[in-house]
C-alpha positions as CSV (number, residue, x, y, z in Angstrom):
1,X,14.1,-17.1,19.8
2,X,11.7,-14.3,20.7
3,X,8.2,-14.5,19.3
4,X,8.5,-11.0,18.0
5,X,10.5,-7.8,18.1
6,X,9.2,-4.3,18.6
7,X,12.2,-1.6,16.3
8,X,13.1,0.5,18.6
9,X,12.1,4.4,17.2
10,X,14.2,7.2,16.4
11,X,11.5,10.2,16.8
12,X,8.8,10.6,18.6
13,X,5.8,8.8,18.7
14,X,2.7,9.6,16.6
15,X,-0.6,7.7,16.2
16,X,0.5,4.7,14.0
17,X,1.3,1.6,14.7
18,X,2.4,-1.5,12.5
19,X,2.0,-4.9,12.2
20,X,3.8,-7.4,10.1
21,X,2.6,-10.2,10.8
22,X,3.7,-13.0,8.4
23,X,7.7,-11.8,7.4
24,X,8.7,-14.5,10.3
25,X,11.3,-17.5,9.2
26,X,11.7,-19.0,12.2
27,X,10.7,-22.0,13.8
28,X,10.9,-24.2,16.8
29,X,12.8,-27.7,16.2
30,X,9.9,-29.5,17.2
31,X,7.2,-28.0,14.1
32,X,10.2,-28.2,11.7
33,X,11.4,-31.4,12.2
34,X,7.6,-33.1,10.6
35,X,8.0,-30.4,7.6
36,X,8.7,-31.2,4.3
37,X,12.3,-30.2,4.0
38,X,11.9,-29.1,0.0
39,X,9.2,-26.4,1.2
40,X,11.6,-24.7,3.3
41,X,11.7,-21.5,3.8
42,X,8.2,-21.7,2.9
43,X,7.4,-19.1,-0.3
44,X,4.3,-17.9,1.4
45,X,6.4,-15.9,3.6
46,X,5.8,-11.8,3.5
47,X,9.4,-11.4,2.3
48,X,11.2,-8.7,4.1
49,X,8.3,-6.8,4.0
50,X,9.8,-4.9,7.5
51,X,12.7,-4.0,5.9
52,X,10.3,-2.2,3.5
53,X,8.7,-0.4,6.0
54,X,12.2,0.2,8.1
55,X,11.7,4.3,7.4
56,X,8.6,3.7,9.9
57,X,10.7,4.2,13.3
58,X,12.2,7.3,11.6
59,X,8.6,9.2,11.3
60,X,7.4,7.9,15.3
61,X,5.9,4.8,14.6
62,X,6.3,1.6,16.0
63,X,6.9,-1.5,14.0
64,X,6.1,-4.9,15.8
65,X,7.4,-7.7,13.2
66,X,6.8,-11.7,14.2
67,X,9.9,-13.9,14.4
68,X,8.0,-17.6,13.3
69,X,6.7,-18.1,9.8
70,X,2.8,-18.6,9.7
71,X,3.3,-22.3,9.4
72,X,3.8,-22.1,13.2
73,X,0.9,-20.2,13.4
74,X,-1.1,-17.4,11.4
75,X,-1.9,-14.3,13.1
76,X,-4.0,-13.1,10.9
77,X,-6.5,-15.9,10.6
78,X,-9.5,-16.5,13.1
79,X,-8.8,-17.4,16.1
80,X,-11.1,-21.0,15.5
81,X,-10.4,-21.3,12.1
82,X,-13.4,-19.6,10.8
83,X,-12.9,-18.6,7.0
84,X,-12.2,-15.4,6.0
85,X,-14.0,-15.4,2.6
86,X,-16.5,-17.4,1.1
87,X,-15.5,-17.0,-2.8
88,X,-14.5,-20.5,-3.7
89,X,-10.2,-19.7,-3.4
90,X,-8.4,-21.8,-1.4
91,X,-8.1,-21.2,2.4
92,X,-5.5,-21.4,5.5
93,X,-6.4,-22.0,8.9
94,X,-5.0,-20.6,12.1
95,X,-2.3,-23.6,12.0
96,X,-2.3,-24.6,8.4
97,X,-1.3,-28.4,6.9
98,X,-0.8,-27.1,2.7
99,X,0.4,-24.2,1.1
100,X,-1.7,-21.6,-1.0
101,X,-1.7,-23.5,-3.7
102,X,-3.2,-26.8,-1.6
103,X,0.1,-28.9,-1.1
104,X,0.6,-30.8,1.9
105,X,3.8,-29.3,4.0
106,X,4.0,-32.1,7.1
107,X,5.9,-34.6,5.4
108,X,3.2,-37.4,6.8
109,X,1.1,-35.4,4.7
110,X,-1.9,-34.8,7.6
111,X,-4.8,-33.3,6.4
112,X,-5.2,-31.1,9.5
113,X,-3.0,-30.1,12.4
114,X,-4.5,-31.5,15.4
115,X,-7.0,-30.0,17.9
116,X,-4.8,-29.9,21.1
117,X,-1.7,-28.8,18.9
118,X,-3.9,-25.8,17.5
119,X,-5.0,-24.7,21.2
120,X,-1.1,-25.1,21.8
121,X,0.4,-23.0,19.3
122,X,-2.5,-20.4,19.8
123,X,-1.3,-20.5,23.3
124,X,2.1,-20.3,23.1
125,X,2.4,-18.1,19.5
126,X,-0.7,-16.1,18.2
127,X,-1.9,-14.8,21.6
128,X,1.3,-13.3,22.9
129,X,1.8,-10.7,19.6
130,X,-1.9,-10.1,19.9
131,X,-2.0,-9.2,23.3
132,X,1.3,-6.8,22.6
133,X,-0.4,-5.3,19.4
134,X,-2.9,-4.5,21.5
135,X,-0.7,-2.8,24.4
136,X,0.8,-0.5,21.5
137,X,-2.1,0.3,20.4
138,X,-3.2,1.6,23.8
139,X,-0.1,3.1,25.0
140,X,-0.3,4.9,21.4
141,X,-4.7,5.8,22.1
142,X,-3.6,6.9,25.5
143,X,-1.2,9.6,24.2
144,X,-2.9,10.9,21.2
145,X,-6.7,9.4,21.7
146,X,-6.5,8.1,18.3
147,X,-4.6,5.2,16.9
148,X,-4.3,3.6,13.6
149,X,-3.1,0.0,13.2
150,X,-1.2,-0.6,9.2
151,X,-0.7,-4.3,9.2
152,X,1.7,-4.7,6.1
153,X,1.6,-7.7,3.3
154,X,2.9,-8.5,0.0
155,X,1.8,-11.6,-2.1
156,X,3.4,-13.4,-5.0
157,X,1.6,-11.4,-8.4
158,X,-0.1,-14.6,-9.5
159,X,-1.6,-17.2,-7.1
160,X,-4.7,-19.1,-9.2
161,X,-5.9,-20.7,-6.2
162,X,-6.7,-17.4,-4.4
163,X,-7.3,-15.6,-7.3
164,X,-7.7,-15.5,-11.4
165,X,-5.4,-13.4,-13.4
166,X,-2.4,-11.2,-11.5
167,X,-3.1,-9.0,-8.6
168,X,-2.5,-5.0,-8.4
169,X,-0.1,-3.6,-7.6
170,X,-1.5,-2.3,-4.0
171,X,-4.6,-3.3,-2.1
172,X,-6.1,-1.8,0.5
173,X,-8.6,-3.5,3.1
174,X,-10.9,-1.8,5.2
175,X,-13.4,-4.8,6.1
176,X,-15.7,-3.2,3.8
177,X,-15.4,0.3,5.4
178,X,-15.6,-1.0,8.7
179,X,-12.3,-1.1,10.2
180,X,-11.8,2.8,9.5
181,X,-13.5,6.1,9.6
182,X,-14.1,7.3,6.2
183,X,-11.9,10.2,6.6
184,X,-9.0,7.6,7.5
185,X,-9.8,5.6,4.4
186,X,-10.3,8.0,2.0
187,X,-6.9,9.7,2.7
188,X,-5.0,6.5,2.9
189,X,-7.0,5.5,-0.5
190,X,-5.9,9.3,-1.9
191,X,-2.1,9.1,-0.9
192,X,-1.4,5.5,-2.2
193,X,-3.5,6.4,-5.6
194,X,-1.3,9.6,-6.1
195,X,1.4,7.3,-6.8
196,X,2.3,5.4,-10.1
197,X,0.6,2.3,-8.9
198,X,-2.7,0.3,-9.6
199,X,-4.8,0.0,-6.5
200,X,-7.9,-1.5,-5.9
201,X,-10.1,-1.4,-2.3
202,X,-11.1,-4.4,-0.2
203,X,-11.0,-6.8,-3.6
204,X,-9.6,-9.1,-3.6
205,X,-8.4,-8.9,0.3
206,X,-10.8,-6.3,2.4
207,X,-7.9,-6.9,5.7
208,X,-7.6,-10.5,7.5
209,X,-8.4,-10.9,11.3
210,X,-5.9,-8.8,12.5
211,X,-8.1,-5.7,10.5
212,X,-11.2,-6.9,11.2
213,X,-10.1,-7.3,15.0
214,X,-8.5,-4.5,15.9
215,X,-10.5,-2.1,13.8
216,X,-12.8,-0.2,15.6
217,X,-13.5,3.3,14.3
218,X,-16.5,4.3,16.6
219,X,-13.4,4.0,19.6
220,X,-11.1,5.7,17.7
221,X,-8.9,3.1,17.2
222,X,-8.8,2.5,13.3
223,X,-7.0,-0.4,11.0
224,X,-6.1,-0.8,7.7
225,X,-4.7,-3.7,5.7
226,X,-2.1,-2.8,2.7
227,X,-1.3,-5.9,0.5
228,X,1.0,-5.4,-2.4
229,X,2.1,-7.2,-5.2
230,X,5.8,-8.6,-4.0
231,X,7.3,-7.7,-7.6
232,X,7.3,-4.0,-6.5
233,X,10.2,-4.3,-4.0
234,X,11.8,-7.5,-4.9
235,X,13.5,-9.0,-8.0
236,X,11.8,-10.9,-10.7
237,X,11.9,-14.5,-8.4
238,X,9.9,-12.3,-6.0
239,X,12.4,-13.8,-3.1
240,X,15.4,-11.0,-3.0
241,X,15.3,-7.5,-1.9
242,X,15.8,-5.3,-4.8
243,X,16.7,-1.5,-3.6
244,X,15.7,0.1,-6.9
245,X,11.9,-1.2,-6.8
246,X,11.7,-0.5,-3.5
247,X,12.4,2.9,-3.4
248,X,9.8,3.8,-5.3
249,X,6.8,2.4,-3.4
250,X,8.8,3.3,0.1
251,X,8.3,6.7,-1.5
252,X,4.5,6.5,-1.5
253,X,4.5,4.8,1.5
254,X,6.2,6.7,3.4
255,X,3.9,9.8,2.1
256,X,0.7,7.7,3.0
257,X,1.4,7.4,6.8
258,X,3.1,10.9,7.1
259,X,-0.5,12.3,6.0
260,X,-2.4,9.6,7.7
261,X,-0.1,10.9,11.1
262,X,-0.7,14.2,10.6
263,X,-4.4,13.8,10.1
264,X,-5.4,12.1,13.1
265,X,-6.6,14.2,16.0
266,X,-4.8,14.2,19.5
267,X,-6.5,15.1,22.5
């Protein structure tokens, strides 16, 4: 199994590039073998989230999707395990041992994956996508000397432990304006508000480490993190693809990064 797959595109290129990150299933026989076999496939998988996007390649931009679920590894958590918020919900590490919601997955029921088997996976799993999100990203700077990074999520519409009450509908993260230029932001905020969804900005996710790491306005290389309610594209379980939904926030989506393509300024 590959770590990840890059969709091949069907136009040319512009200055976007995406990420999705955690719509992996996958994993190798040796991780799911100590897994609780009843938390399989694990619900905090991005569910076909890059089939959502799958219009991308058709408008120029590259879609780079990982293969292994984030129990293998999470790509977009700090690279040491370092939390990402400091609110009280409840947090994952870079190799996490419970669900959102705090249950135990390894079926010895370890409170921690251990130290050498972190530095492993990181080795073998979360470096290798990083270090080819980051050749994208240049191929795509070197063309047009302006990039933007859209790393793509969805979340179940209630999770207590991360968060009271039900999410929006879309939620945009910019590391509290720091990942972005304003201009970027502000457009991306405009196109996805235009449509008949609530949003909110940077609350209650302002973009995970992948945002945060890759976003650097002042070199012209911007990033943005969209998370979205998983009710919007799939059925009322929230685990099957439901066409219908979908179209309708593939519509505003697909409207977002044409204008956010079109703004960005080649050489």
């Amino acid at each position: 199994m590959k770590l990840f797959e890059i969709a091949p595109l069907t136009a040319p290129r512009v200055p976007i590039v995406i990420s999705v990150p955690h719509a992996g299933t996958e994993f190798p026989d040796d991780i799911r073998a100590e897994l609780k076999p009843n938390l399989l496939p694990p619900d905090d998988t991005d569910w076909f989230v890059h089939q959502l996007y799958d219009f991308a390649t058709e408008l120029g931009i590259p879609i780079i999707k990982a293969n292994y679920s984030r129990w293998v590894v999470d790509l977009n958590r700090n690279p040491d395990s370092s939390p990402l918020y400091h609110d009280g919900r409840v947090l994952t590490g870079l190799c996490t041992s419970t669900t959102f919601l705090g249950e135990p997955i390894y079926t010895d029921e370890r409170p921690e994956v251990a130290p050498a088997e972190v530095v492993r996976r990181k080795t073998l799993y979360f470096e290798p996508y990083h270090q080819a999100l980051q050749e994208l990203l240049d191929d795509t700077h070197v063309l047009f000397g302006e990039v933007l990074l859209w790393d793509c999520h969805s979340i179940r519409r209630a999770v207590p432990s991360i968060h009271a009450g039900p999410f929006p509908d879309l939620i945009l993260g910019s590391a509290d304006e720091t990942s972005a230029s304003a201009e970027v932001i502000g457009a991306a905020l405009q196109q996805l508000g235009a449509g008949p969804f609530s949003l909110r900005h940077n609350t209650p996710f302002k973009g995970g480490y992948i945002t945060r790491h890759f976003g650097r306005p002042e070199a012209r290389q911007h990033a943005l993190q969209l998370e979205m309610s998983k009710n919007l594209y799939l059925d009322d379980a929230e685990r099957a693809y439901d066409e219908s939904r979908a179209a309708q926030v593939r519509a505003v989506l697909r409207q977002t990064l044409l204008t956010l393509s079109q703004m960005l300024k080649p050489y």
